[in-house]
N, C-alpha and C positions, 0 to 999 in steps of 0.2 A: 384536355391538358393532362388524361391520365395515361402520363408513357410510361410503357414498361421500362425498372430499371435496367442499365448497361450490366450485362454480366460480366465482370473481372473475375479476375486471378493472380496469382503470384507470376512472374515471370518464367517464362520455359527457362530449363538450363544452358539452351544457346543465346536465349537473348541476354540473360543473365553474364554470362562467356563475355560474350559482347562488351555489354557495359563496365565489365572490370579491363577488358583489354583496354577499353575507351581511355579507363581514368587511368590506366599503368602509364599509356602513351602521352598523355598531358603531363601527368606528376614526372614521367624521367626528360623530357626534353632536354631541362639543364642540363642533366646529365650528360646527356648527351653532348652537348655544345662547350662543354667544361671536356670532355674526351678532345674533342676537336680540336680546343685553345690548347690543349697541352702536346697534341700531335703538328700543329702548327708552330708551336713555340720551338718543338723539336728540329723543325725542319729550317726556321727564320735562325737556331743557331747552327746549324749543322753550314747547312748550304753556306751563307755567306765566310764562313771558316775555311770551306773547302775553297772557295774561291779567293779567296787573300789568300791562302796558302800557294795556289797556283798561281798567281801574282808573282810571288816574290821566285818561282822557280822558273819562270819565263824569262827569255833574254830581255834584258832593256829595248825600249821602241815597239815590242811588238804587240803589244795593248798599249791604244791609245789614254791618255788619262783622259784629263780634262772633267768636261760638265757630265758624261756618262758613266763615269768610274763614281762621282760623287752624287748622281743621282739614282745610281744602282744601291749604292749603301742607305742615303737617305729613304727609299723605299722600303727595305728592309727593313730599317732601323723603329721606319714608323709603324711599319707591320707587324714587327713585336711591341712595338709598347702596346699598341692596341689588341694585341690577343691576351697580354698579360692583364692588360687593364679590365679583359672581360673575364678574367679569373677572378679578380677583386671582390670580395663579397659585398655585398650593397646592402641595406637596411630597407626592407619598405613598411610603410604601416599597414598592419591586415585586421582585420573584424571577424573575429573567428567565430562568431555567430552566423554568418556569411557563406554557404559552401560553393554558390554556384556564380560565376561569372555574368549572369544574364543582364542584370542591372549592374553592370558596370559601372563609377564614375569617374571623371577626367582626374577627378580631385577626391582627397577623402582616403578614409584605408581601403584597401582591398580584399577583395572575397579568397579565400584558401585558394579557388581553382582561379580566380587573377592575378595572383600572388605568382603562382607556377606557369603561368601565361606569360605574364609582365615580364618575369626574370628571364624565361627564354629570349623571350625579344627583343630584351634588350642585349644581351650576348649576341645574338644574332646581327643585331645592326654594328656591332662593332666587330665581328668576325669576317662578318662578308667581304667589307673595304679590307680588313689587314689580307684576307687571301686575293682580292685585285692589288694593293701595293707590293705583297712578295711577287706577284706575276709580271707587275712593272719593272721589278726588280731584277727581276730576270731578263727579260725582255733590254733594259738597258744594262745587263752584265754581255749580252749577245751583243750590242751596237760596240762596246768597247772592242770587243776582236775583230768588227769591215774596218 
């Protein structure tokens, strides 16, 4: 039972490298996903402007209205509230005694790195659907002009 002990060391400067790239990429996620809702937002007001716009410059009859015209905008419509809505700052509770995600729980406050976890993915599930609604959106601005 007499093993030699394990020699350690400080980490090399690549694995070191490493592990701060690690945590750069977990702490900006938001970031990142807040870059996206605001190029989203950009584009859910651009596009459907430019397209009312060339609405109203086309002859009468030649876009049909109807259920396509109204469900090309309710797509939109709903694509931006939901990109806006994941601009929203949210409140969570965090245990800052806590740094690592490992022991997660469903319930209860969050560790600093589920904190920055949690927040990405929750923008994420509501980013995804708003960029398939502005694509339906689209897709039913296309059926108005056969």
């Amino acid at each position: 039972m007499n093993e030699p002990p394990i020699p350690t060391g400080p980490p090399s400067r690549q694995d070191q490298l490493l592990q701060d790239k690690l945590i750069e990429d977990i702490t900006g996620q938001g970031t990142r996903m807040d870059e996206l809702a605001r190029q989203l937002i950009t584009l859910e007001l651009a596009i459907p402007g430019i397209y009312a716009t060339a609405l109203k410059l086309v002859p009468e009859g030649t876009v049909s209205g109807g259920i396509w015209l109204w469900l090309t905008f309710a797509c939109w419509g709903l694509a931006l509230v939901l990109a806006l809505i994941a601009l929203t700052p949210r409140k969570y509770q965090i245990d800052m005694s806590r740094l690592s995600a490992a022991t997660e729980h469903r319930e209860g406050p969050l560790s600093i790195e589920g904190y920055f976890r949690r927040s990405a993915l929750y923008k994420r599930r509501l980013l995804l659907p708003s960029c398939g609604l502005f694509f339906a959106g689209i897709c039913c601005a296309v059926a108005t002009l056969l």
